[in-house]
C-alpha positions in Angstrom: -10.3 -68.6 -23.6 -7.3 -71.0 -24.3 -4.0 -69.3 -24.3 -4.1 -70.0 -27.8 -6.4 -67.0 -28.4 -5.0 -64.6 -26.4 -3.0 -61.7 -28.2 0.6 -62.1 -28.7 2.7 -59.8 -26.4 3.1 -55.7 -27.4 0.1 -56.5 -30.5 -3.1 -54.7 -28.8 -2.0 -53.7 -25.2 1.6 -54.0 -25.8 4.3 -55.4 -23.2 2.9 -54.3 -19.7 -0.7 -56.2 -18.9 -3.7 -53.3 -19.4 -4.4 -51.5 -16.3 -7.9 -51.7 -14.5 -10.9 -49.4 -16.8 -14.0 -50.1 -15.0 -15.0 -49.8 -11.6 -15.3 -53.6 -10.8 -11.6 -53.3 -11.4 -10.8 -50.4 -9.3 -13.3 -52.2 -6.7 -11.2 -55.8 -7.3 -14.3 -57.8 -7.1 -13.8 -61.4 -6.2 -15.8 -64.5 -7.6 -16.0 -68.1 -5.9 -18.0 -70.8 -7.0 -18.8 -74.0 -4.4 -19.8 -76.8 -4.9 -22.4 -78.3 -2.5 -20.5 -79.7 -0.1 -18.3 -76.5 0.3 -15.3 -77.1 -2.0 -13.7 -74.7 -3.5 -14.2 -75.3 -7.8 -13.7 -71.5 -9.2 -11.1 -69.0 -8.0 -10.9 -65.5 -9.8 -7.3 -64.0 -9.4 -9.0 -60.8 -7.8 -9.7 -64.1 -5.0 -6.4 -63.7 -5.0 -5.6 -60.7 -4.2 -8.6 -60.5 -1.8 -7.6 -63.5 0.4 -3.8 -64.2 -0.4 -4.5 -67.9 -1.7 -3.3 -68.7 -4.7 -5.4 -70.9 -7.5 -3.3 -74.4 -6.7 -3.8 -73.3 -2.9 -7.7 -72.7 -3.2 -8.8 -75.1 -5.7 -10.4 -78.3 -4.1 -10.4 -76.9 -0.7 -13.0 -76.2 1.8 -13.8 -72.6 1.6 -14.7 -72.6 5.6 -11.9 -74.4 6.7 -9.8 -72.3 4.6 -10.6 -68.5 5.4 -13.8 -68.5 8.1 -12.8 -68.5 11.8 -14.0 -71.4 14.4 -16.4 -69.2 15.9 -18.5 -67.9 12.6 -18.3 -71.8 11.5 -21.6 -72.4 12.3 -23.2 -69.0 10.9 -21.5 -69.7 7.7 -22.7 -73.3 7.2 -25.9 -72.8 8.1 -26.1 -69.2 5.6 -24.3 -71.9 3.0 -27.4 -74.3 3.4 -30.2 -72.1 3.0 -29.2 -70.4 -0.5 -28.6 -73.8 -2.1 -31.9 -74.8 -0.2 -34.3 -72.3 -0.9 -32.2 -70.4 -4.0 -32.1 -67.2 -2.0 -29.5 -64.4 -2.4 -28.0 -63.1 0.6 -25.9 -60.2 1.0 -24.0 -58.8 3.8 -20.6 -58.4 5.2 -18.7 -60.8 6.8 -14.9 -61.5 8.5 -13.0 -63.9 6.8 -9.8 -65.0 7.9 -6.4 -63.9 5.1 -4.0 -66.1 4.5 -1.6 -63.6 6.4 -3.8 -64.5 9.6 -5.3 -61.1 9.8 -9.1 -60.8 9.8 -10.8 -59.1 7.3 -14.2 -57.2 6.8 -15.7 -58.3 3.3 -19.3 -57.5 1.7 -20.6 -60.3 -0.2 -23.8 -61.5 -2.4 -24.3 -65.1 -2.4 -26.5 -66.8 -5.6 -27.0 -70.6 -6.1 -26.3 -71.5 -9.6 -27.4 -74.8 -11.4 -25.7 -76.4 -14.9 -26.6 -78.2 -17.8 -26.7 -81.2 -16.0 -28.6 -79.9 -13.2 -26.0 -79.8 -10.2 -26.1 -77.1 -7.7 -23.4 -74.9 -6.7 -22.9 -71.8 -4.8 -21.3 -68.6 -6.0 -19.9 -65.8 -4.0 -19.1 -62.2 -5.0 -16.7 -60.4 -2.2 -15.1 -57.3 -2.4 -13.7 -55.5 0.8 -16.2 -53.8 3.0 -14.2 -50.9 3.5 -12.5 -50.1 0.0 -16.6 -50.2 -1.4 -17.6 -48.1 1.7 -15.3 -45.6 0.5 -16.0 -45.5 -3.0 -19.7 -45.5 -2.0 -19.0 -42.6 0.6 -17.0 -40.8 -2.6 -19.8 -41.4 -5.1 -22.3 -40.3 -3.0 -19.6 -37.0 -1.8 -19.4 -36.2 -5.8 -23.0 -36.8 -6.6 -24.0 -34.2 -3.5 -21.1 -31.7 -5.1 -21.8 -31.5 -8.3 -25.7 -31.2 -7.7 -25.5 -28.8 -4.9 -22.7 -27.0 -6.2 -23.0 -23.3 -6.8 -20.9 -23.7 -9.7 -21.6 -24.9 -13.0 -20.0 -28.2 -13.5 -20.5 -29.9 -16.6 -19.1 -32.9 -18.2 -17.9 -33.2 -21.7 -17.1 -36.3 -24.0 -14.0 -35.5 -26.5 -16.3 -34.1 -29.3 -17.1 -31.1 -26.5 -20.6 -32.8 -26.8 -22.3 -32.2 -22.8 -22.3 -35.9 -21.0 -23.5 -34.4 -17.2 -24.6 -30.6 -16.4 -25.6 -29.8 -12.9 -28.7 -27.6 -12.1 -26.3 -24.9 -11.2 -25.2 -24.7 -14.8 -29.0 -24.8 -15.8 -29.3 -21.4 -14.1 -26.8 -20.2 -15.0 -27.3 -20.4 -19.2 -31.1 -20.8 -18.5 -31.0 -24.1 -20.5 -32.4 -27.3 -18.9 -30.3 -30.2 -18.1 -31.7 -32.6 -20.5 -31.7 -30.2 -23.6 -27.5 -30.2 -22.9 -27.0 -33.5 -23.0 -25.3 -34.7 -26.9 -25.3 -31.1 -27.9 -21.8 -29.3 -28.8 -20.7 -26.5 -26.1 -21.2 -24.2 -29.0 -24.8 -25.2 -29.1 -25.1 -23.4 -25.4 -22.6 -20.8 -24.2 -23.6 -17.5 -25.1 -20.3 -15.8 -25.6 -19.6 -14.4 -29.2 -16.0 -15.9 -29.0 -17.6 -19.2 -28.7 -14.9 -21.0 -30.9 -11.8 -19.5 -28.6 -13.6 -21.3 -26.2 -13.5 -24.6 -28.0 -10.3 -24.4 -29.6 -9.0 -23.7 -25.6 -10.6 -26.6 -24.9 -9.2 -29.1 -27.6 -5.7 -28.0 -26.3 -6.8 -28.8 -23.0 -8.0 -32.1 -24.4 -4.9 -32.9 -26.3 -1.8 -31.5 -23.8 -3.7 -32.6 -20.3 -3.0 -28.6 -19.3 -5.5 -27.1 -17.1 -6.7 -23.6 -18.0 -7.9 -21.6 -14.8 -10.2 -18.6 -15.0 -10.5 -17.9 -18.5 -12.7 -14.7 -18.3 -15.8 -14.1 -20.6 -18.5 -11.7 -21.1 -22.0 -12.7 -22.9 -25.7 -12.3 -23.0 -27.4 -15.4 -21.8 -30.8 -16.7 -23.4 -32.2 -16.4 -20.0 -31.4 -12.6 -20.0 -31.0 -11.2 -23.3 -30.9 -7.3 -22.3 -27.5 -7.2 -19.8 -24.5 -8.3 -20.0 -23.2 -10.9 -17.7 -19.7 -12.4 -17.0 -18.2 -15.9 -16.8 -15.2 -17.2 -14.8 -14.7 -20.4 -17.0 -11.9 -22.9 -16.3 -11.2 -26.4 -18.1 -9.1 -29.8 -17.3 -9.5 -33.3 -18.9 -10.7 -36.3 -17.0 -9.0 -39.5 -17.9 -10.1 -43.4 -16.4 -7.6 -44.9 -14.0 -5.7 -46.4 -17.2 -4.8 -42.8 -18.6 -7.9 -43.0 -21.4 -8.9 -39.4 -22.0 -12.8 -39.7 -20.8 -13.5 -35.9 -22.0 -13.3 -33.0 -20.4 -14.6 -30.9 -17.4 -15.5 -28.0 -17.1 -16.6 -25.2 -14.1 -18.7 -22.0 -15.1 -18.9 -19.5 -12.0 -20.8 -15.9 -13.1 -19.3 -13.5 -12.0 -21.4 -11.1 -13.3 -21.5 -9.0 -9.8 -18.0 -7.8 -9.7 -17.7 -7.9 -13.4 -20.6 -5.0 -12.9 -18.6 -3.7 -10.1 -15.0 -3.6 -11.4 -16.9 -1.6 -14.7 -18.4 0.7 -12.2 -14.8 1.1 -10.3 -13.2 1.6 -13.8 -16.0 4.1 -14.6 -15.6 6.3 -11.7 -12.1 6.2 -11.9 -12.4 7.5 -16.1 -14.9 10.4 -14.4 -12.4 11.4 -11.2 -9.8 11.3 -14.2 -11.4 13.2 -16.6 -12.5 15.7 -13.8 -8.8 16.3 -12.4 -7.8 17.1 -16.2 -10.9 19.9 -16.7 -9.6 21.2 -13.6 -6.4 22.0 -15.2 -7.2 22.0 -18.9 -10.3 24.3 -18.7 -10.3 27.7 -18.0 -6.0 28.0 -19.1 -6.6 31.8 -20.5 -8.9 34.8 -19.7 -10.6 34.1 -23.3 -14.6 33.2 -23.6 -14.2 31.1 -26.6 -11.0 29.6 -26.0 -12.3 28.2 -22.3 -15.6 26.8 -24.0 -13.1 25.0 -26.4 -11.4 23.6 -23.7 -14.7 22.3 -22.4 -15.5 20.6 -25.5 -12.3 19.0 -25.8 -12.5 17.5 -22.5 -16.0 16.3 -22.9 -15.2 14.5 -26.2 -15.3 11.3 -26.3 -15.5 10.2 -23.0 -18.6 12.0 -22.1 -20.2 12.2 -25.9 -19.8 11.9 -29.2 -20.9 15.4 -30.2 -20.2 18.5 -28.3 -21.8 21.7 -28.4 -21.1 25.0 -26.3 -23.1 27.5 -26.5 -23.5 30.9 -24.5 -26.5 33.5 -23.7 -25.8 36.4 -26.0 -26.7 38.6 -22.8 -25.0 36.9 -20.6 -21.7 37.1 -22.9 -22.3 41.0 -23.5 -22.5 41.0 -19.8 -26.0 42.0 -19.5 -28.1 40.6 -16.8 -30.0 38.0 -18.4 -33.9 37.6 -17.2 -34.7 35.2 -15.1 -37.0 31.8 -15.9 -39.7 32.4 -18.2 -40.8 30.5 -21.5 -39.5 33.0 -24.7 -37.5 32.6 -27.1 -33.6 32.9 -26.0 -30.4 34.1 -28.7 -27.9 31.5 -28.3 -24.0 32.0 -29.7 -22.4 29.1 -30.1 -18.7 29.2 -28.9 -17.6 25.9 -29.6 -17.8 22.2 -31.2 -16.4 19.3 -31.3 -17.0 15.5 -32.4 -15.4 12.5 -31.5 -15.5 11.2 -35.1 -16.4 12.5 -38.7 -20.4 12.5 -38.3 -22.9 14.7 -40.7 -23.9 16.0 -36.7 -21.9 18.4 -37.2 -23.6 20.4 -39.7 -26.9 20.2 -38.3 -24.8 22.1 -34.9 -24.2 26.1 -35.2 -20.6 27.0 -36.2 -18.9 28.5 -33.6 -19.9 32.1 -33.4 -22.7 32.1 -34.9 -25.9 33.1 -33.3 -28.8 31.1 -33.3 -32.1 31.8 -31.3 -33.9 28.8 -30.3 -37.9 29.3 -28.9 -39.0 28.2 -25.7 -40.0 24.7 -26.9 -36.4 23.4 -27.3 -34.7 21.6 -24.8 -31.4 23.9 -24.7 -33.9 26.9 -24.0 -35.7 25.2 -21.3 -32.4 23.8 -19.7 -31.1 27.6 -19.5 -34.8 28.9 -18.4 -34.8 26.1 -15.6 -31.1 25.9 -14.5 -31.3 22.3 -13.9 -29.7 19.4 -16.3 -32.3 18.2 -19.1 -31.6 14.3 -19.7 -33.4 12.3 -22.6 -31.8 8.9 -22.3 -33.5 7.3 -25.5 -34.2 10.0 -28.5 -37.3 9.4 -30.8 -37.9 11.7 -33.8 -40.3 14.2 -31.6 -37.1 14.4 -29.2 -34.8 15.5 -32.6 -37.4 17.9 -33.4 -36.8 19.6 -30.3 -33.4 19.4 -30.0 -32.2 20.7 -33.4 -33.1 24.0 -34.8 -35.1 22.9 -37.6 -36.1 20.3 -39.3 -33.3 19.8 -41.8 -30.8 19.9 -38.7 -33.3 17.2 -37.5 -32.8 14.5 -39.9 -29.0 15.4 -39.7 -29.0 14.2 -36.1 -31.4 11.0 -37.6 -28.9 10.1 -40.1 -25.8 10.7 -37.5 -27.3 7.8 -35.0 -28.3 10.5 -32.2 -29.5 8.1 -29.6 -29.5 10.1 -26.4 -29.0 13.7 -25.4 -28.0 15.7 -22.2 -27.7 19.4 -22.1 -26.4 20.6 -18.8 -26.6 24.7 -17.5 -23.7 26.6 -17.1 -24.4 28.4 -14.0 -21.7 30.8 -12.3 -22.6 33.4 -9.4 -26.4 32.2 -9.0 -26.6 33.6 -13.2 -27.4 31.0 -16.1 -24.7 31.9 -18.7 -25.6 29.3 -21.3 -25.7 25.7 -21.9 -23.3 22.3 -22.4 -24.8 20.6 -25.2 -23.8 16.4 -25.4 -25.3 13.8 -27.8 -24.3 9.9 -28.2 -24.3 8.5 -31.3 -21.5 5.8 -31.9 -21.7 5.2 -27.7 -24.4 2.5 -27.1 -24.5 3.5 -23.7 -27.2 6.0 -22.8 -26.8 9.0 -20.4 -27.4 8.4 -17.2 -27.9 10.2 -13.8 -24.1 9.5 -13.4 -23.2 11.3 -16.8 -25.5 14.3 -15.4 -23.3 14.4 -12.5 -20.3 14.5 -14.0 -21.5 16.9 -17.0 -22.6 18.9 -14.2 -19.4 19.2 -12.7 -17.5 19.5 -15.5 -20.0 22.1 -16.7 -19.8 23.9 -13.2 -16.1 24.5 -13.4 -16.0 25.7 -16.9 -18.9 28.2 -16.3 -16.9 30.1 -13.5 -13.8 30.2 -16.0 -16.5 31.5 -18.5 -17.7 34.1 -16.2 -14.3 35.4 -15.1 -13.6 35.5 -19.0 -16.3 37.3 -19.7 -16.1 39.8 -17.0 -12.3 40.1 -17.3 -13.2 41.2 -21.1 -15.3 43.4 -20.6 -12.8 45.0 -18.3 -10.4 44.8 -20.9 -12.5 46.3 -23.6 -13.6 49.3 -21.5 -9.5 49.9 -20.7 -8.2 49.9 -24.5 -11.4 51.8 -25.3 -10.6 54.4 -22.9 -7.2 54.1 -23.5 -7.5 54.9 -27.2 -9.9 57.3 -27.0 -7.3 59.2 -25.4 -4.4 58.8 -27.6 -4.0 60.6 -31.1 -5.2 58.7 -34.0 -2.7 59.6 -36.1 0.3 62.1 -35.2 -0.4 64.9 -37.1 1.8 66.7 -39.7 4.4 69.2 -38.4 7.2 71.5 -39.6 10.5 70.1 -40.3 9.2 66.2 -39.1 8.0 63.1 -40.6 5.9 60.9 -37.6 4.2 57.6 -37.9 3.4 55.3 -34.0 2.1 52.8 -33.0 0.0 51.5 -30.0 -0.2 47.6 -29.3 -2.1 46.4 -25.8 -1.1 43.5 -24.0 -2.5 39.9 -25.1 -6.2 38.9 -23.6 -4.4 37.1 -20.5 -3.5 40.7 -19.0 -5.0 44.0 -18.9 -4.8 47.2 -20.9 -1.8 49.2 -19.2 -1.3 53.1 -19.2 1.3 53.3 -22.2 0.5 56.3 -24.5 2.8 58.8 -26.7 2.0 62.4 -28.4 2.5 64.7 -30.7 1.9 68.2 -29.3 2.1 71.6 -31.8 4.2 74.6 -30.0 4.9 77.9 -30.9 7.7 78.8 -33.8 6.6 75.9 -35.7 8.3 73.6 -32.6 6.8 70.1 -32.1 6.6 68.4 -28.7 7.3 64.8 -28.6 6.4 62.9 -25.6 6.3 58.6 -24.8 4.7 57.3 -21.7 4.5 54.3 -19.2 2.0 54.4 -16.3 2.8 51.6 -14.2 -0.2 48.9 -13.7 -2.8 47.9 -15.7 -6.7 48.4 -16.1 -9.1 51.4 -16.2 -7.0 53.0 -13.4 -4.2 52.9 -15.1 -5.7 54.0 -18.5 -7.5 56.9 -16.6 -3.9 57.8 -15.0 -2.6 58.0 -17.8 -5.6 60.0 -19.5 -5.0 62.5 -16.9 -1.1 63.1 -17.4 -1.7 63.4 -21.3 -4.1 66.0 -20.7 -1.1 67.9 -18.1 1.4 67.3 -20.5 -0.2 69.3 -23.1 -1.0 71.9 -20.5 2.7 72.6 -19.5 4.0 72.4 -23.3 1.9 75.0 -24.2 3.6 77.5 -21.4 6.8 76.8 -23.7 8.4 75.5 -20.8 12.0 73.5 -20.5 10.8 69.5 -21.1 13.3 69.4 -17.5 10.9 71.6 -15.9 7.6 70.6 -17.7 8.7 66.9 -16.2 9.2 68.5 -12.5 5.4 69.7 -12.8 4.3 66.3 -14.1 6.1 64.5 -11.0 4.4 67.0 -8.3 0.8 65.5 -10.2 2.1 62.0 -9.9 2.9 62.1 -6.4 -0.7 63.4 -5.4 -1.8 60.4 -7.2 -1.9 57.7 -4.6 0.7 54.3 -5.6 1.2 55.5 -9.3 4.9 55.2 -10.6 4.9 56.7 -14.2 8.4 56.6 -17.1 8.1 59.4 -19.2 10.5 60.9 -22.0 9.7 65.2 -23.0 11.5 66.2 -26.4 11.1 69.7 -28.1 11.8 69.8 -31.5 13.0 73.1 -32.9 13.1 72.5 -37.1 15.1 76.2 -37.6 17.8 75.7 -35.5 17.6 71.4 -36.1 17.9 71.2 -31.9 16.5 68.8 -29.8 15.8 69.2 -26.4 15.4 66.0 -24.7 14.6 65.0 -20.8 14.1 61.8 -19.0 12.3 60.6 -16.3 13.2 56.4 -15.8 12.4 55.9 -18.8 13.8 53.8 -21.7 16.7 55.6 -24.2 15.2 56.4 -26.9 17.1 55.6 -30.4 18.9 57.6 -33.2 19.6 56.7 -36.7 21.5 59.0 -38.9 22.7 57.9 -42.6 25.7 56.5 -42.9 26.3 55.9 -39.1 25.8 53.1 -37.4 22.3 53.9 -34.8 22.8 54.6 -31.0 21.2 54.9 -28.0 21.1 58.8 -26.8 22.9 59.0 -23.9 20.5 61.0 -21.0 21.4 61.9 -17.7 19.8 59.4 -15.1 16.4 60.6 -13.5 13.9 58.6 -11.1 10.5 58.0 -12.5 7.9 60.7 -11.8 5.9 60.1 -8.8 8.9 59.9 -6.5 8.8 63.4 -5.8 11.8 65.9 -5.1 14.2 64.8 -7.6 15.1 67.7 -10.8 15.1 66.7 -13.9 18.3 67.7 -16.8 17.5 68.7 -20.0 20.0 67.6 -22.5 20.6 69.1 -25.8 21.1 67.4 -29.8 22.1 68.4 -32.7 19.7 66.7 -35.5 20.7 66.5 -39.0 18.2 65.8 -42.2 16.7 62.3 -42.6 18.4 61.5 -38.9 15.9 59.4 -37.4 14.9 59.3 -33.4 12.8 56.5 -32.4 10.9 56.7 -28.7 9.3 53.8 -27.5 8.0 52.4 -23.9 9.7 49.3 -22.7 7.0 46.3 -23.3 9.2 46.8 -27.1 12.3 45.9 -25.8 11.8 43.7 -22.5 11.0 40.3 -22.2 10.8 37.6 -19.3 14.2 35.4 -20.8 16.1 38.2 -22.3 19.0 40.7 -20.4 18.0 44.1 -21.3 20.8 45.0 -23.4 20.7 42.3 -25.7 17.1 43.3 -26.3 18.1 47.4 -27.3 21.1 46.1 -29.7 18.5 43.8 -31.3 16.6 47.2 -31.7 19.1 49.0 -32.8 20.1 46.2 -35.7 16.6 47.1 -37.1 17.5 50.9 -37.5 20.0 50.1 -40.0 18.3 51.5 -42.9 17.0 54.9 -41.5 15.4 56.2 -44.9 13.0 52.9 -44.4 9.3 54.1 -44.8 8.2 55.0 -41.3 5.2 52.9 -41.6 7.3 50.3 -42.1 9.4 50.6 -40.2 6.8 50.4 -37.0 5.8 47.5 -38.2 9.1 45.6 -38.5 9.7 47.1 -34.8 6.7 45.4 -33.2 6.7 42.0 -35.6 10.7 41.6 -35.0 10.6 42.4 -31.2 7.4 41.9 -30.0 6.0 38.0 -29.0 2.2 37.4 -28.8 2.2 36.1 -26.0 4.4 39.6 -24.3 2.6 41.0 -21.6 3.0 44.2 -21.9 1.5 47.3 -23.5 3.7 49.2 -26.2 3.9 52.4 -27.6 6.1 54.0 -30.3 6.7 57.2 -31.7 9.1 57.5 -34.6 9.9 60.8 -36.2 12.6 61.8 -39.2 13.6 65.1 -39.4 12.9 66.8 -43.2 
């Protein structure tokens, strides 16, 4: 090429020369061609560079006498001979001699060449012997890397179509190596955000930035059923002139701790959701209020549909039989779902009760005691899980994929069963979920059980307890009477609060309030057992002083009993009160037209204390005046000073011709909380 042809400066490679692009170039491969006495007629400017002469310095000369030493004269010339002889090749590497005086090692490959007109010359391709060891010694390094690599290597043109894929990567999308090549990454990976993944790697293409451990999760072709993981990271390759070649990219599977961190994370959700049951289950002395608890905590991150549902015996507290194969009467406490699902209505409502035969699997969990686990349900699985066949096709058209109903087992006794079902949760249950449903199920069994127990308690206290009171106060001479008798909420027990209305002689009434101290079927009996005194002593027409010194000599010979009680006599001809106290709260008068007050007794210890006389005080009582007796759980609270409570009280007396029904009512609703854990009673009388 003349230097007519070549390209005008800055037109296609611009000002600076173009840098090396192939590997001959990176290798600067020299050519020299002799003639056939040894001159020097063809010098390459990578001869140049290879053996410091210049063109006008090479050019004519003997190549021997230029760069070969004295003592390799003689090798050389007679190597020289035989390829222009015989038309051999030879190859090998030599010393030759730089122009700097140093001595080089070079490899060569000598090949006689004739022209047109039939003359014989020698060339000579050199390149240095150590630069081509090298880049042999880093081909065959690369070639052994990317083949026995345990990562997936693969190389990409610009389009993202595959240029190289090791066998690594063949195992690890299942594809062979030859079915990659030309296709589009798309074509291969098996991750459904596929086309993140390409647009990633067209940024990596177009800025030169690197992306590192790009995380993805897929289902290879190779194993369509589980989920594996990809550590994927991206850079572009470019040719020692800056051309962008493609891309590379390294695929590890990292499927192993991928399946480990979700195990990790797993346990951690179940050690998480355990420590809440332990404080969210089991808050109140309530049955149905603990099972709701249960269910809450269960949904969703144990199942989509929640059921609880107790033994009927076992929640009457009845001994229930032990294993056998009858039908059983379920009533279900609670339900819950994670999400709106037509489930529900194939499930019991909550209190309801439902008895399932021994074929179902709820019945046979609670006849067994053990966990019953069907991890993929079919239609003959439905049939025995619902309660009939309408609730079965319910569960159908709900997606009910897999069920687990776990006992709830307290004290060695199956109380009932913890119901769970899957439907929008892919996942089915597995040994791990009967663990934890197990233990979730344990704890919420023993709450159930001290519930249940504490209720019955409970029940047999306020029964006896109002068994012994008067049902309704009945109608005496010269008084109108209404009361009142609240127990305590279901997180404490019945105490011994009671009041009475007790008929005397002379058309008198008796009007006594009452607080034994404690709670439960002791206390309710104690105070069963004073009522009964009381009423003894008023008849004898005793002072209400001395009838309370005969009522403390009782309550001492009871052992660690403290009782309040207040003793009024009513006289309706002579409109006198005659009023005694023993610890107990003041009780209230309203008159018309006055503001109310509390009557003001002489101090007295409770009964029980023993030795200590009681004063009778005397009042005056007017028409409509009203006197209102009442036991402390009305007036005393936890946050409240005492006195602010009794003129709170006193602020609701200020209509005294109020209906006395009413009035008891706005006394409790105004005063009382629901949550007050006390018993109350209250006795209010207007005189006529």
């Amino acid at each position: 090429m003349t230097a007519e042809t070549l390209p005008p400066d800055g037109d296609e490679y611009g000002s600076e020369p173009p840098r090396p692009t192939g590997l001959l170039d990176v290798l600067s491969v020299a050519a020299v061609v002799l003639d056939i006495r040894g001159r020097i007629v063809f010098w390459t400017p990578q001869a140049e560079e290879l053996f410091g002469y210049t063109a006008q310095e090479a050019l004519g000369e003997y190549a021997a006498r230029l760069f070969i030493d004295p003592e390799h004269m003689q090798a050389v010339t007679s190597l020289f001979a035989e390829v222009l002889e015989t038309g051999q090749s030879w190859a090998g590497a030599f010393p030759i001699r730089h122009k700097d005086g140093s001595s080089r090692l070079m490899e060569f490959r000598n090949i006689r060449l004739l022209d047109d007109l039939g003359d014989v010359y020698a060339l000579g391709i050199a390149a240095d012997h150590s630069l081509l060891q090298r880049v042999e010694t880093d081909l065959a390094l690369c070639e052994r890397l990317i083949n026995q690599s345990p990562i997936g290597l693969a190389l990409l043109d610009p389009e993202l179509r595959y240029l190289l894929v090791n066998p690594a990567l063949e195992r690890i999308d299942g594809i062979p190596a030859e079915d990659h090549i030309g296709r589009h990454l798309r074509e291969t990976l098996p991750f459904p955000d596929v086309e993140t993944v390409e647009s990633a790697l067209r940024q990596v293409l177009t800025t030169g930035t690197p992306l590192i451990d790009q995380y993805h999760v897929g289902r290879p072709p190779a194993d369509p059923d589980h989920e594996h993981a990809w550590s994927l990271s991206f850079y572009r390759l470019e040719d020692p002139g800056g051309r962008v070649l493609g891309a590379a990219a390294s695929v590890v599977d990292v499927t192993e701790r991928h399946r480990a961190a979700g195990e990790a994370d797993r346990a951690r959700r179940r050690l998480a959701l355990i420590a809440d049951a332990s404080t969210r289950v089991g808050t109140t002395l309530e049955v149905e209020q603990t099972a709701h608890e249960l269910a809450e905590v269960a949904t969703p991150e144990l199942a989509d549909v929640v059921a609880v549902d107790v033994l009927d015996a076992a929640l009457a507290c009845r001994r229930t039989r032990g294993p056998d194969n009858g039908t059983e009467l379920f009533r279900a406490l609670a339900l819950k779902a994670a999400h709106p699902t037509v489930a529900l209505r194939a499930a019991d409502p909550p209190g309801d009760l439902a008895a399932y035969e021994g074929d179902r699997l709820v019945t046979l969990c609670v006849h067994s005691g053990r966990p019953v686990l069907v991890r993929h349900v079919g239609d003959q699985d439905l049939r025995r899980i619902a309660r009939d066949p309408e609730a079965a096709t319910l569960l159908a058209r709900a997606g009910v994929h897999s069920y687990l109903a776990v006992p709830l087992v307290a004290h060695g006794e199956v109380l009932g069963a913890l119901d769970l079902k899957r439907t929008r949760n892919p996942l089915p249950f597995d040994e791990d979920d009967v663990v934890l449903a197990s233990e979730l199920a344990s704890r919420a069994a023993v709450a159930i059980d001290n519930a249940r127990w504490f209720q019955s308690v409970r029940n047999t206290a306020l029964t006896l307890q109002r068994s012994l009171l008067p049902n309704h106060p009945p109608h005496q001479t010269g008084l109108e009477l209404a009361s009142r008798y609240q127990p305590a909420q279901a997180t404490s027990e019945v105490g011994g609060d009671w009041y009475d209305v007790i008929s005397l002689e002379d058309d008198k009434t008796a009007l006594v309030v009452g607080d034994v101290m404690g709670n439960g079927i002791d206390a309710a009996a104690t105070m069963g057992r004073l009522r009964t005194a009381t009423c003894a002593y008023a008849d004898l027409d005793l002072d209400p002083g001395a009838v309370l010194q005969h009522l403390d000599k009782i309550t001492c010979d009871l052992e660690h009993y403290i009782v309040t009680c207040l003793y009024a006599v009513y006289d309706p001809h002579t409109r006198r009160c005659r009023m005694a106290n023993a610890g107990h709260m003041p009780p209230a008068l309203a008159r018309p037209d006055k503001a109310p007050v509390l009557l003001d007794l002489p101090p007295a210890a409770p009964l029980g204390v023993g030795g200590i006389p009681f004063e009778t005080t005397t009042f005056d009582l007017s028409p409509d005046d009203l006197l209102v007796l009442y036991t402390d759980g009305l007036v005393e609270t936890r946050h409240h000073p005492i006195d602010d409570r009794l003129n709170v009280l006193l602020s609701f007396l200020d209509e005294p011709r109020r209906p006395l029904e009413e009035l008891c009512d706005l006394l409790l609703y105004g005063l009382r909380h629901p949550d007050d854990h006390d018993d109350v009673a209250l006795l209010v009388a207007r005189t006529l």
